[in-house]
C-alpha positions in Angstrom: 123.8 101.9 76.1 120.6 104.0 76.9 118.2 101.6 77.4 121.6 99.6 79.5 121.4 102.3 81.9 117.9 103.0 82.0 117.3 99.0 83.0 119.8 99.7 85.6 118.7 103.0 86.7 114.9 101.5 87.4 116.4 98.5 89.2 118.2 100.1 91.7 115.5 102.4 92.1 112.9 99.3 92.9 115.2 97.4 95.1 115.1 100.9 97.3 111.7 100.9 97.2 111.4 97.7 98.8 113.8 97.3 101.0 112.6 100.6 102.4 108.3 99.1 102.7 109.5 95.6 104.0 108.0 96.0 107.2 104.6 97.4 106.1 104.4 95.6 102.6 101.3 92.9 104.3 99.9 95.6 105.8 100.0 98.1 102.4 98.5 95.2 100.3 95.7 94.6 102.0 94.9 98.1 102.5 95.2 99.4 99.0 93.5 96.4 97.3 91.0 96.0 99.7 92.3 92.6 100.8 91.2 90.9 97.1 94.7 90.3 96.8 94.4 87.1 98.9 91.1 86.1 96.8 93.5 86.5 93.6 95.8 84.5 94.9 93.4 81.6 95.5 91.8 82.0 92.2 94.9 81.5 90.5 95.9 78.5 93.0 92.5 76.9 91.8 93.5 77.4 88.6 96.8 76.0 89.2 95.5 72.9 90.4 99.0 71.7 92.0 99.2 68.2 93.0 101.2 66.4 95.9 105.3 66.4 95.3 104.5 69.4 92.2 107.8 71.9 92.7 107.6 75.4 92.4 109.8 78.6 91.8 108.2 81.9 93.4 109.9 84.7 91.8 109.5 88.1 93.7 108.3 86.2 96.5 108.9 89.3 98.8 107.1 88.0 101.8 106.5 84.6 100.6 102.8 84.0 101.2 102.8 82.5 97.2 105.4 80.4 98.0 104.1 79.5 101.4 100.8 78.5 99.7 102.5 76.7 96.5 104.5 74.6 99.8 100.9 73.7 101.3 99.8 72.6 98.2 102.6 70.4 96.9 103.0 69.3 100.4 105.9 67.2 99.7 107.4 69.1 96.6 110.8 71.3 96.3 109.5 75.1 96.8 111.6 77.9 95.7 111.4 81.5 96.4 113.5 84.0 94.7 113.6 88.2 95.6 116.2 90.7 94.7 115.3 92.5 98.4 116.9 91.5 101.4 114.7 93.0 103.9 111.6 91.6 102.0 113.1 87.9 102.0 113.6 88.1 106.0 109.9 89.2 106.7 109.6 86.4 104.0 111.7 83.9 106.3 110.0 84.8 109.6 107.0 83.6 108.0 108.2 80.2 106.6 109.8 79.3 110.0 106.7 80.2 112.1 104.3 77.5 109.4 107.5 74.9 109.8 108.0 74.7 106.2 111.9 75.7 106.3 112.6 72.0 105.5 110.6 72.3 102.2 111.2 76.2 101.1 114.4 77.7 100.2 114.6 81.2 99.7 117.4 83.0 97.6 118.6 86.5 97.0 118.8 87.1 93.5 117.7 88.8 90.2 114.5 87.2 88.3 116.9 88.4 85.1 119.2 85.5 85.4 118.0 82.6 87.9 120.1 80.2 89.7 118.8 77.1 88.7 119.0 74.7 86.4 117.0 74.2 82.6 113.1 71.8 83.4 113.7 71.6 87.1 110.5 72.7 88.5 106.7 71.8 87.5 105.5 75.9 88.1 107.5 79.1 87.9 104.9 81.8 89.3 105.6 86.4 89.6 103.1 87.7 91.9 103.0 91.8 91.8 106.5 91.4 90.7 106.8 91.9 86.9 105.8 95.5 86.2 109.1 96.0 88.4 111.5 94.6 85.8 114.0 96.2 83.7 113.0 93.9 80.8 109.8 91.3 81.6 110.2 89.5 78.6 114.1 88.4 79.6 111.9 87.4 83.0 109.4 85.0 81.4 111.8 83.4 79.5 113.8 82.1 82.1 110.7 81.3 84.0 110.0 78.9 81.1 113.6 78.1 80.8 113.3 76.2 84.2 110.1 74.7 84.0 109.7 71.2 82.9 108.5 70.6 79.7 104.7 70.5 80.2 105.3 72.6 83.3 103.2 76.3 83.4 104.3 79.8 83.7 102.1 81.5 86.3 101.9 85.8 86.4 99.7 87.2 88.3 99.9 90.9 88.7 97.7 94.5 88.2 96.5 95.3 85.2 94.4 98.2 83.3 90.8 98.0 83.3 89.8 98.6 79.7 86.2 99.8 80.4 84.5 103.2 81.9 84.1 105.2 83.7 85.8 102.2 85.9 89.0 103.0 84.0 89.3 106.6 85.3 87.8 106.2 88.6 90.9 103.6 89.0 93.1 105.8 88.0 92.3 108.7 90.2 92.2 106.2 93.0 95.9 104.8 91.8 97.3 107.8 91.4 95.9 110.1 94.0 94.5 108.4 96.9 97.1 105.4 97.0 100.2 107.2 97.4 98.8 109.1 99.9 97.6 105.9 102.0 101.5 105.1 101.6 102.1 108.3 103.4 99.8 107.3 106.1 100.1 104.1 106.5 103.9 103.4 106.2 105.1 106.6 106.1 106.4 106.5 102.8 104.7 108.5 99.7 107.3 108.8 96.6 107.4 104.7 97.5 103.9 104.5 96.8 104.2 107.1 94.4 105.9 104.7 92.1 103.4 102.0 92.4 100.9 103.5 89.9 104.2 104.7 87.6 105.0 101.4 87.3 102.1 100.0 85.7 101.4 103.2 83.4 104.3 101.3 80.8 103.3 97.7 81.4 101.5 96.2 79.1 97.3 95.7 79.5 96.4 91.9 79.6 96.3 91.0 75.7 99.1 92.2 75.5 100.5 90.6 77.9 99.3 87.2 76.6 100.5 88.3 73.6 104.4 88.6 75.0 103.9 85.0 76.9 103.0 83.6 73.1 106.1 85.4 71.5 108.4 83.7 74.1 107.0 80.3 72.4 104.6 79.6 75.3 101.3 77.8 74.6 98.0 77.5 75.7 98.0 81.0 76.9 95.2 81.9 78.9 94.4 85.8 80.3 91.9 86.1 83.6 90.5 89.2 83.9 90.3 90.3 88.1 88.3 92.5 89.7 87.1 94.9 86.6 90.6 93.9 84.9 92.5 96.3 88.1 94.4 92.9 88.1 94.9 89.4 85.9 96.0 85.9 85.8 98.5 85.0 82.9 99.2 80.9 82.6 101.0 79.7 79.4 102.3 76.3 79.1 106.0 75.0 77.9 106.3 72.8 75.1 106.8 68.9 75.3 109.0 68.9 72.3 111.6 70.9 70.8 109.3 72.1 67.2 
């Protein structure tokens, strides 16, 4: 019953926090990772490799630039986007309508928890930034394999903890001092930004991340270090048969 209302408790409390930084979310990312969140994102879409017609499911798309890059690269394919915030998602839509990709994206209100669609519909599920924010991440990436195809990948990418110093604590001071305080600036909102860096101090460091993807019967798991290991890349692959 605890850990019921504890899951509850942090989900309403994220869903506030983003509905309330909507408007400066672009703005935020780029200042407080010093734009390599857009050099992330194309790493991982290299890695991706999608090919014409591929489909997708974004999950905490927020503002949809994933999803808006997953449409470019399928071209043709059926592109989902999925976020629990409704002021997020309408940034989100602005953007899809002003590339003319409204025709190939549909974006949805709803929890990552329990996703409206169907089993091996789509060829990638991908979280970007999204999955420290769960109540329970491993309930997340199992329903991101649960709608994948069989062969299809499940994509995370999302900060991480660098394991090395003196990097390690000169992260920390900056992700815990000087970022919340940038949120104050910025976007006039500091115990939002404040919960950034709480947010990752109980999610798990990249093995063992990779380790969760292989407990939820994943394969070919594969960890990308980013930037000092401030952020990652997770990919794990679904089985093509049932053993």
């Amino acid at each position: 019953m605890t850990e019921t209302v504890q899951s509850k408790s942090k989900e309403q409390h994220v869903h506030a926090v983003f509905e309330s930084i909507a408007p400066k979310y672009d703005l935020m990312n780029d200042l407080l990772s010093f734009r390599r969140h857009k050099a992330w994102r194309a790493f991982t879409m290299r890695k991706m490799n999608v090919r014409p017609g591929q489909s997708a499911v974004d999950l905490c798309c927020g503002t949809c630039d994933w999803t808006i890059a997953l449409a470019r690269a399928s071209g043709s394919g059926d592109i989902a986007g999925l976020d629990f915030s409704h002021n997020m998602l309408e940034v989100g839509k602005q953007k899809v309508r002003r590339e003319g990709l409204d025709h190939q994206i549909s974006l949805h209100q709803g929890n990552a928890m329990e996703l409206p669609f169907e089993d091996n519909r789509f060829d990638f599920a991908t979280i970007g930034f999204g999955l420290r924010n769960v109540p329970d991440l491993e309930q997340v990436l199992r329903e991101m394999m649960r709608v994948v195809k069989p062969g299809g990948q499940v994509v995370c990418l999302e900060l991480s903890k660098p394991l090395w110093q003196p990097f390690k604590s000169i992260y920390y001071f900056y992700f815990e001092r000087i970022l919340p305080a940038l949120g104050k600036l910025f976007a006039k909102r500091y115990e939002q930004y404040k919960w950034l860096p709480e947010s990752l101090k109980a999610f798990p460091d990249s093995n063992q991340l990779a380790d969760k993807f292989r407990d939820i019967g994943l394969r070919n798991v594969h960890a990308y270090p980013l930037t000092g290991g401030i952020a990652a890349l997770h990919t794990g692959t679904k089985g093509t048969d049932k053993g």
